[in-house]
C-alpha positions as a Markdown table, in Angstrom:
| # | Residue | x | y | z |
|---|---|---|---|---|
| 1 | Unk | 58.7 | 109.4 | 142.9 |
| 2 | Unk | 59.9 | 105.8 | 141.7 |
| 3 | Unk | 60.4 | 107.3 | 138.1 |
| 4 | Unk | 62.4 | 110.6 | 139.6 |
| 5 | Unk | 64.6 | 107.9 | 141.4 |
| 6 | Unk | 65.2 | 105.5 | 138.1 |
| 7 | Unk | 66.3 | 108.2 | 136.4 |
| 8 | Unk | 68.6 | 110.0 | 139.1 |
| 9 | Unk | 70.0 | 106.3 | 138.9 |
| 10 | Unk | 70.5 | 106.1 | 135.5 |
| 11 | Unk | 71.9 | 109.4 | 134.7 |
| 12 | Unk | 74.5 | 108.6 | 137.9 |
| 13 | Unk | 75.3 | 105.7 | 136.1 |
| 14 | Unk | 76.6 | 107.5 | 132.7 |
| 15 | Unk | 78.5 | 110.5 | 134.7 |
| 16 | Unk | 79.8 | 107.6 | 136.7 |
| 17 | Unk | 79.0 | 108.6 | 140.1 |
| 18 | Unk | 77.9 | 106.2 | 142.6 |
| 19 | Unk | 74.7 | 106.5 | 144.9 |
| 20 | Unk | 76.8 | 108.5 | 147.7 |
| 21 | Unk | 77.7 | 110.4 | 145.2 |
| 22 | Unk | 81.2 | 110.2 | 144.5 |
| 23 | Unk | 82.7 | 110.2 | 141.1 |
| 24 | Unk | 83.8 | 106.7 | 140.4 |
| 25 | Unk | 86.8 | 105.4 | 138.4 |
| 26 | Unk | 86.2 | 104.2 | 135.0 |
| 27 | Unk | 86.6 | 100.1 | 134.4 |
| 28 | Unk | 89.4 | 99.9 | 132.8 |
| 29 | Unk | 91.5 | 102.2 | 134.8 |
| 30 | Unk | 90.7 | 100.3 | 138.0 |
| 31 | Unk | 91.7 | 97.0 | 136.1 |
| 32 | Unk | 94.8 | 98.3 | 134.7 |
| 33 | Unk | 95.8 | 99.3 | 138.4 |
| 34 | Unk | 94.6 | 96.7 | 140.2 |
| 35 | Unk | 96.4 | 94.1 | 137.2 |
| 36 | Unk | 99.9 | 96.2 | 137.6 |
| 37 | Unk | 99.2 | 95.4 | 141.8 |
| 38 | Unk | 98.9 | 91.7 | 141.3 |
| 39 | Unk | 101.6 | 91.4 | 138.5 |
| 40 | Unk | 104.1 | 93.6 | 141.4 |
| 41 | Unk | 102.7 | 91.0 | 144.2 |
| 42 | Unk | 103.5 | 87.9 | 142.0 |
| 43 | Unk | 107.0 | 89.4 | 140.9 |
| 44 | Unk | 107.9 | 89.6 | 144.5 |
| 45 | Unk | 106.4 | 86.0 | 145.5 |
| 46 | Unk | 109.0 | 85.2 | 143.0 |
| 47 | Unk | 112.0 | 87.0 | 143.5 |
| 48 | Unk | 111.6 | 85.6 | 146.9 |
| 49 | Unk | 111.4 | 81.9 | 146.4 |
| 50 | Unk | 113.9 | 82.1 | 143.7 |
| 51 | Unk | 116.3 | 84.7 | 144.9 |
| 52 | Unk | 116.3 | 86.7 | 141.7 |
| 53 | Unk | 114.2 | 87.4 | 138.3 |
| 54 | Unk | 114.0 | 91.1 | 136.8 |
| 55 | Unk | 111.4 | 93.1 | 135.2 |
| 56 | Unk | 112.1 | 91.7 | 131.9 |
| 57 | Unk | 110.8 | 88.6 | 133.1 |
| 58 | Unk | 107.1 | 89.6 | 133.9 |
| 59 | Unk | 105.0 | 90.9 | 130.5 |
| 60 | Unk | 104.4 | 94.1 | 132.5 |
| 61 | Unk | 105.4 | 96.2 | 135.6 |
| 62 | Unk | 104.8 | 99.6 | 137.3 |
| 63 | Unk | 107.9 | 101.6 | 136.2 |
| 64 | Unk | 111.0 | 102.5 | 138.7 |
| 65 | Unk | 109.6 | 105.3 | 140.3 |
| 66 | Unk | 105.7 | 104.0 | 139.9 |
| 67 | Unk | 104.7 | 107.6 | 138.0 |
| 68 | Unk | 104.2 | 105.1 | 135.0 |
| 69 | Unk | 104.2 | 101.5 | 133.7 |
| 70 | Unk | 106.0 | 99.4 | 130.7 |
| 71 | Unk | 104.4 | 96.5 | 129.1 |
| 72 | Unk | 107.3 | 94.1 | 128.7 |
| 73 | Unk | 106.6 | 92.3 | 126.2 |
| 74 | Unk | 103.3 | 92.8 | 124.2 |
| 75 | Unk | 102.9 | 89.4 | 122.9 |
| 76 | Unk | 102.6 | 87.8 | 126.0 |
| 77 | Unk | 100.7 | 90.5 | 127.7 |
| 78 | Unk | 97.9 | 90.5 | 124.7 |
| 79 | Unk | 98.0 | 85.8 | 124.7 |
| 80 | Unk | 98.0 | 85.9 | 128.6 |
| 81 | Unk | 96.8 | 89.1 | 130.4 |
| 82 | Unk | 94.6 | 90.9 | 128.4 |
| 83 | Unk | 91.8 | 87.9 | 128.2 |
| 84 | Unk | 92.0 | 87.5 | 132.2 |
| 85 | Unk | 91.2 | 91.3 | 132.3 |
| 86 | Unk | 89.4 | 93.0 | 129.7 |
| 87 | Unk | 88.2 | 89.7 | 127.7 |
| 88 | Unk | 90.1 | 90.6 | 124.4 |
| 89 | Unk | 93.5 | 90.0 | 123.2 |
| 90 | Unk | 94.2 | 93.0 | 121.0 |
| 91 | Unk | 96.7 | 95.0 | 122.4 |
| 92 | Unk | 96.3 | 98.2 | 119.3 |
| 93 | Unk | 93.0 | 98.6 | 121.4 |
| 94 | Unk | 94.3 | 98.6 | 124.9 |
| 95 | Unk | 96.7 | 101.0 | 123.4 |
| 96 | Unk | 93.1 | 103.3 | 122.3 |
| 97 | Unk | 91.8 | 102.8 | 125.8 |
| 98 | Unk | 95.0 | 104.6 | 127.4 |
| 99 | Unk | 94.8 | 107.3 | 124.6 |
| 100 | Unk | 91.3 | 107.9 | 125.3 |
| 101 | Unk | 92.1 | 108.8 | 128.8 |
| 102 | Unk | 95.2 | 111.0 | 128.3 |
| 103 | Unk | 98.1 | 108.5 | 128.6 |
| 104 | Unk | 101.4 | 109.1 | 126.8 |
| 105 | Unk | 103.5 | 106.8 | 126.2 |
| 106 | Unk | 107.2 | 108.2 | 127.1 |
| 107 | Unk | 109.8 | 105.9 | 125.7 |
| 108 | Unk | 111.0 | 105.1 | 121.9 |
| 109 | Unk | 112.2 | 101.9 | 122.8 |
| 110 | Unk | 109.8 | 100.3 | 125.2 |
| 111 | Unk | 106.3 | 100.3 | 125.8 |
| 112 | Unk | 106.4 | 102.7 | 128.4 |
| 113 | Unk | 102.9 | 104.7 | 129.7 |
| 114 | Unk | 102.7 | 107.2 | 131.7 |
| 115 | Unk | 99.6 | 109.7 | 133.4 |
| 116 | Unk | 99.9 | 112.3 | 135.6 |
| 117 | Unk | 96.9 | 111.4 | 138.0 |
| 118 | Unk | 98.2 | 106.9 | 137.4 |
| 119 | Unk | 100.8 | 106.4 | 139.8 |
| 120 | Unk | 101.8 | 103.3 | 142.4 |
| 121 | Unk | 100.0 | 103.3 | 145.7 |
| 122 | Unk | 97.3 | 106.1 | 144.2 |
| 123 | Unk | 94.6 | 104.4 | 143.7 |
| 124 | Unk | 92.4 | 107.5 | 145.1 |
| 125 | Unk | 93.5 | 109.8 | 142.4 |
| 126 | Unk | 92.0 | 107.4 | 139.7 |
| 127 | Unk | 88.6 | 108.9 | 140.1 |
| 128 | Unk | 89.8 | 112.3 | 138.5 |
| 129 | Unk | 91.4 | 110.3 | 135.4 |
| 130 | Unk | 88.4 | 111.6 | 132.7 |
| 131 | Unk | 88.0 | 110.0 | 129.3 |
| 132 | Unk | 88.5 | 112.9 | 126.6 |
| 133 | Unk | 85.4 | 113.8 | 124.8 |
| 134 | Unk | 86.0 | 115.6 | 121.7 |
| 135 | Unk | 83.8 | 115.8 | 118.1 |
| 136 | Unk | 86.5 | 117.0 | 115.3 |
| 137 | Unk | 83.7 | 119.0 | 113.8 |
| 138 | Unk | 83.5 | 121.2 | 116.5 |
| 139 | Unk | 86.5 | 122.1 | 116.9 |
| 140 | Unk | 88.0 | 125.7 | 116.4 |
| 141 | Unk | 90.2 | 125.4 | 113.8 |
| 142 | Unk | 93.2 | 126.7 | 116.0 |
| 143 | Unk | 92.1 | 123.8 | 118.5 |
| 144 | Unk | 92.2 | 121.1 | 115.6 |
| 145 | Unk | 95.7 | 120.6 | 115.6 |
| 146 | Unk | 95.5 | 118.7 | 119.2 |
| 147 | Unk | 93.2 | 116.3 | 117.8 |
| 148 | Unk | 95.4 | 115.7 | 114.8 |
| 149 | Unk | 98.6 | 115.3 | 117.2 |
| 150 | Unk | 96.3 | 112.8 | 119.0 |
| 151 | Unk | 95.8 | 110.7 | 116.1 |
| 152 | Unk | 99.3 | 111.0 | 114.4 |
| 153 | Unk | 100.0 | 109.3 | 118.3 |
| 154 | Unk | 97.7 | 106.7 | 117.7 |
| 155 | Unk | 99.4 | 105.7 | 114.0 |
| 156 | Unk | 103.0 | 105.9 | 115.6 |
| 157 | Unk | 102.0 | 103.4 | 118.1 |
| 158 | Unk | 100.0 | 101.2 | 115.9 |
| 159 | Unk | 103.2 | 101.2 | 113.2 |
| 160 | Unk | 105.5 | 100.4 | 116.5 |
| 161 | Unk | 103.5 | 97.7 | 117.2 |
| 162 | Unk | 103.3 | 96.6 | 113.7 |
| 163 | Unk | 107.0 | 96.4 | 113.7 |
| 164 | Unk | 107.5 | 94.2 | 116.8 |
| 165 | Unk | 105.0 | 92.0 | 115.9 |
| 166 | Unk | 106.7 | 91.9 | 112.5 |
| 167 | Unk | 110.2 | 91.3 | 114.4 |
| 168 | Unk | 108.8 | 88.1 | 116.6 |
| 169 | Unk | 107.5 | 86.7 | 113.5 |
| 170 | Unk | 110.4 | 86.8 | 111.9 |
| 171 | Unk | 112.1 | 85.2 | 115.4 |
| 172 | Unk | 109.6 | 82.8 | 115.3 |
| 173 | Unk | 110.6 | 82.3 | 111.9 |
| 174 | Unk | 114.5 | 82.0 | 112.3 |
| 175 | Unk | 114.0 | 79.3 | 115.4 |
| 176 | Unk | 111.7 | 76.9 | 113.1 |
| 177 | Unk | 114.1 | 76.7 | 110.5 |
| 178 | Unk | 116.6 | 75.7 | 113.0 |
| 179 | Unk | 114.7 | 73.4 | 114.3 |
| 180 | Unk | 113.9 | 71.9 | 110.7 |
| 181 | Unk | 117.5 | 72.1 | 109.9 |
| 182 | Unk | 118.1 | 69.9 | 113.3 |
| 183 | Unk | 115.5 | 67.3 | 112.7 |
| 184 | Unk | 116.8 | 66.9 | 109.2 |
| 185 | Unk | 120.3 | 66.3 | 110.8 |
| 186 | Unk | 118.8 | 63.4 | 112.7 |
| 187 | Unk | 117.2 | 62.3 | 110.2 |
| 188 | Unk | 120.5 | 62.0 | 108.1 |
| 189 | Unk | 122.5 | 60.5 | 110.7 |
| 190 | Unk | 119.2 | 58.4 | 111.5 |
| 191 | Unk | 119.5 | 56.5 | 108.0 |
| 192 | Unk | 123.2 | 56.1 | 108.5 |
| 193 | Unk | 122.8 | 54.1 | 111.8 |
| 194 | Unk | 120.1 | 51.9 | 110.0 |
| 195 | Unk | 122.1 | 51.5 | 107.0 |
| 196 | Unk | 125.4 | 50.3 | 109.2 |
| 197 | Unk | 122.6 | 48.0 | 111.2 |
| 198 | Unk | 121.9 | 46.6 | 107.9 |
| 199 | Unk | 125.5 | 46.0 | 106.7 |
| 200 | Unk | 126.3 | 44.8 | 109.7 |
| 201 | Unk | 123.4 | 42.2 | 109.6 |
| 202 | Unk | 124.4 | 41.5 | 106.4 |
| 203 | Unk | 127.6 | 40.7 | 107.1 |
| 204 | Unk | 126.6 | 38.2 | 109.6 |
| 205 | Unk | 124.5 | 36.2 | 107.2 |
| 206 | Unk | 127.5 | 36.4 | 104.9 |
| 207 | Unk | 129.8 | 34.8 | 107.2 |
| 208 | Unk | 126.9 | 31.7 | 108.5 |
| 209 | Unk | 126.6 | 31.2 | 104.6 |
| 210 | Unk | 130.2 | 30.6 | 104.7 |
């Protein structure tokens, strides 16, 4: 009987059904929501004590409506959030994770996500959100053609990221010269006030010789 139990548990575990037997929600979709709740919380702690801020402001959000979400700004979300969550800082692979469980993303211009079943103040419905299961091999070939639009996703994505990463490097890039270019301006004018120091000293000598 303690075997037949062990392995009731165990198979439970993989279909990811709980002892009551409820279907549970996978990981990562419960940290996603439950990260998207405390970002929303914090936003409004802060829009409160400081009378303003915007979306813009936090590295990611639930969208208007809450039927999706937009990562703000992917550096920041990949240096700060994605360690306290998911222990990892790639944010290609966050990306995957959403793939594999049917998100799309819905904007050209932002990182925007969106699943029917992922929505603001639904936690409930995450239970039904499956991971897709699917062997290329197998596939009929008229069925193939899903999988490749799957993947041609993926690559668009990755190349998008590519390109803002690319983009803040180059940002990055811009502001250090500037700052070079500054701290060789006070270096310039640096050696001028010693040089007049010196004349003037100079000068005074001069004058005692006199």
């Amino acid at each position: 009987m303690a075997t037949i139990a062990k392995t009731s548990l165990v198979e439970s575990k993989k279909t990811g059904e709980s002892s009551s037997g409820m279907k549970s929600p996978a990981p990562f979709l419960l940290k996603t929501y439950d990260l998207l709740e405390e970002e929303e919380e914090r936003g409004k702690r802060e829009k409160f004590q400081e009378s303003g801020g915007n979306d813009e402001q936090r590295t990611i959000s639930w969208n208007e409506d809450g039927t999706g979400f937009v990562v703000w700004s992917p550096a920041e979300f990949s240096e700060l959030t994605l360690p306290k969550y998911f222990k990892h800082n790639n944010f290609s692979s966050f990306i995957r994770q959403l793939n594999t469980y049917g998100f799309k993303k819905i904007a050209s211009k932002r990182w925007e996500f969106q699943h029917e079943k992922f929505r603001r103040g639904c936690r409930h419905l995450l239970k039904e959100i499956s991971r897709k299961r699917s062997d290329p091999s197998c596939f009929p070939q008229y069925l193939k053609s899903c999988h490749h639009e799957n993947n041609t996703e993926e690559i668009s994505n990755s190349r998008l990221l590519l390109v803002e990463k690319n983009m803040n490097l180059r940002k990055e890039k811009l502001e250090l010269q500037m700052q070079i270019a500054h701290f060789k301006n006070l270096h310039v004018k640096l050696w001028e006030c010693i040089s007049q120091c010196m004349a003037i000293q100079q000068q005074k000598k001069d004058r005692k010789l006199c």
